[in-house]
C-alpha positions as CSV (number, residue, x, y, z in Angstrom):
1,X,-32.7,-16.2,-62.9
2,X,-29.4,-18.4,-62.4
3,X,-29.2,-20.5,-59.0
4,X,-26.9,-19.3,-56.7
5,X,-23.6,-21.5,-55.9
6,X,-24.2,-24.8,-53.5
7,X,-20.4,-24.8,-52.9
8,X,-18.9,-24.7,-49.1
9,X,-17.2,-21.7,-50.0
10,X,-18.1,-18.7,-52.5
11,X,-16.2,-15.6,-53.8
12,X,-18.2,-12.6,-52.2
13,X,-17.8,-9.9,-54.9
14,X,-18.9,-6.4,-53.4
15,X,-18.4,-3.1,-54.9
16,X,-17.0,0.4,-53.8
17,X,-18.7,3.5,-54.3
18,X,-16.3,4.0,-57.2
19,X,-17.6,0.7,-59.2
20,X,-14.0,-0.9,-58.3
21,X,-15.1,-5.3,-57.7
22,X,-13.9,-6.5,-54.4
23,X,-13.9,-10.3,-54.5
24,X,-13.3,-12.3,-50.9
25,X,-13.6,-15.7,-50.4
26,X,-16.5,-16.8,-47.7
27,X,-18.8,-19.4,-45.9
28,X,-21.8,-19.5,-47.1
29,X,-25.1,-21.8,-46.5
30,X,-28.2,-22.3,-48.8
31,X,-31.2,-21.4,-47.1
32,X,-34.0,-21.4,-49.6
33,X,-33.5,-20.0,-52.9
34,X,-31.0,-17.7,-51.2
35,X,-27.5,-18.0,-49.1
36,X,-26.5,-16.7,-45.8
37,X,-23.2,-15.3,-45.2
38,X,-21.7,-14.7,-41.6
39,X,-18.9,-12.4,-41.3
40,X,-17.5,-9.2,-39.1
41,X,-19.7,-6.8,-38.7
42,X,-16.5,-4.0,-39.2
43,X,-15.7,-5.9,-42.4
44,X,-14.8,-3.7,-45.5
45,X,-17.6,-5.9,-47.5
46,X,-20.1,-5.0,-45.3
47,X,-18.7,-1.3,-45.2
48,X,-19.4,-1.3,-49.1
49,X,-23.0,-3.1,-48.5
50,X,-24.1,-0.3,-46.7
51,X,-24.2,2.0,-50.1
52,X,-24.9,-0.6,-52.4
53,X,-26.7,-4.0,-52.2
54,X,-25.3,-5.3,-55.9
55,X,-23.1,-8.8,-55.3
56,X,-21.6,-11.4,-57.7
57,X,-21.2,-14.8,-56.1
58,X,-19.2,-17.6,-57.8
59,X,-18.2,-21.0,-56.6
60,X,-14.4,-21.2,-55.0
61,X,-12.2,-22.8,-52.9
62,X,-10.7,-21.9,-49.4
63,X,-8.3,-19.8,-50.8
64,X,-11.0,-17.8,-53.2
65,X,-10.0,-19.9,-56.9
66,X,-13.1,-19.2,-58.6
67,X,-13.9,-22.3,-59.8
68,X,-17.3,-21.9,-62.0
69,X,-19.4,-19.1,-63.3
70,X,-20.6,-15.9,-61.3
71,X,-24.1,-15.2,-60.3
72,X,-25.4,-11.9,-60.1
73,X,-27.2,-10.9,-56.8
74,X,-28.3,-8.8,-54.5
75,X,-27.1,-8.6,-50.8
76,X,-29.7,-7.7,-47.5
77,X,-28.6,-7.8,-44.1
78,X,-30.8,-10.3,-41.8
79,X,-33.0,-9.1,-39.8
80,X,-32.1,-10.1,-36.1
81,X,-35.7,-11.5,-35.3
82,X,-34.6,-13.9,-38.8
83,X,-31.0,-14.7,-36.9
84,X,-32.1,-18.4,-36.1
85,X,-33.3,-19.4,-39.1
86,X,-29.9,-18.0,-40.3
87,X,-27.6,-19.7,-38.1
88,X,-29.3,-22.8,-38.2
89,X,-28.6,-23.0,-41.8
90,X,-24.9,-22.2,-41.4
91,X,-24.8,-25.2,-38.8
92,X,-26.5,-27.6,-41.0
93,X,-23.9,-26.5,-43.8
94,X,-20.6,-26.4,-41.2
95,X,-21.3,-28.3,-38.3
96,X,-19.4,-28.3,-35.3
97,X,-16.3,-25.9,-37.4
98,X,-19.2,-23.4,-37.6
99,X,-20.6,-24.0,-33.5
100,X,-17.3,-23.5,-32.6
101,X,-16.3,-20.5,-34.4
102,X,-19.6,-18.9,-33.5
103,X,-19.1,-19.4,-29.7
104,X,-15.6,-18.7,-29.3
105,X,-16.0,-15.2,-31.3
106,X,-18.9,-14.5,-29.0
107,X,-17.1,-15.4,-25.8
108,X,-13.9,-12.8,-27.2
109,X,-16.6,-10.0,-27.7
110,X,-18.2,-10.6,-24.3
111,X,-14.3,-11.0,-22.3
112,X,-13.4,-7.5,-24.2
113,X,-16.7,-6.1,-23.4
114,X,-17.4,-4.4,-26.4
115,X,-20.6,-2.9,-27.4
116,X,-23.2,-4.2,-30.1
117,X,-22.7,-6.4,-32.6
118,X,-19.3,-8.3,-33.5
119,X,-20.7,-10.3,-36.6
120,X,-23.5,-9.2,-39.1
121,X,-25.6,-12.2,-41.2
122,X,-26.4,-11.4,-44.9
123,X,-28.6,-12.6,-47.2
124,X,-27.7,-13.1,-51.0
125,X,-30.7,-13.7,-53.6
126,X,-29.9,-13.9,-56.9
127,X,-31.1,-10.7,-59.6
């Protein structure tokens, strides 16, 4: 079992139902022997999680230039009782860019009063 990327950023590879690789560039923040990911809850990678937990990861940079080998893996969402433990490690990784972020996209959600969930947390664990 390879360890996963310690890199600030990581190219998310999901897959369609169709086996097509969809690679997008993320934050992500060790947490154990695993990495959590934050992103939109209506994003097309999570879309694609739903029927298929199989992931690649790879070191990158901002702009998704993989820069080292990929890492097999195998997405879960977090459970929301497991949400602290989650965004305490994305704050330990990103700091105040990450506080920030988090707050202002959960003041937007609130001021458009939408319903549920604007962001989903997954967890990445290597195959």
């Amino acid at each position: 079992m390879a360890p996963l990327p310690q890199s600030p950023y990581v190219s998310l590879t999901t897959f369609r139902r169709t086996g097509v690789a969809v690679a997008t560039p993320v934050w992500a923040a060790p947490d154990g022997n695993s990495l959590v990911v934050w992103t939109r809850a209506d994003s097309g990678k999570v879309k694609r999680l739903r029927h298929t937990s199989r992931v690649t990861v790879a070191p990158c940079d901002v702009r998704g230039r993989v820069q080292g080998p990929a890492v097999d893996g195998v997405a879960t969402f977090v459970e929301h009782t497991d949400w602290p433990q989650a965004l305490a490690a994305l704050r330990r990784t990103y700091g105040l860019r990450f506080t920030l972020g988090h707050h202002t996209s959960r003041l937007w959600h609130t001021l458009l009063r939408r319903p549920g969930e604007r962001h989903e947390l997954l967890c990445i664990r290597p195959t």
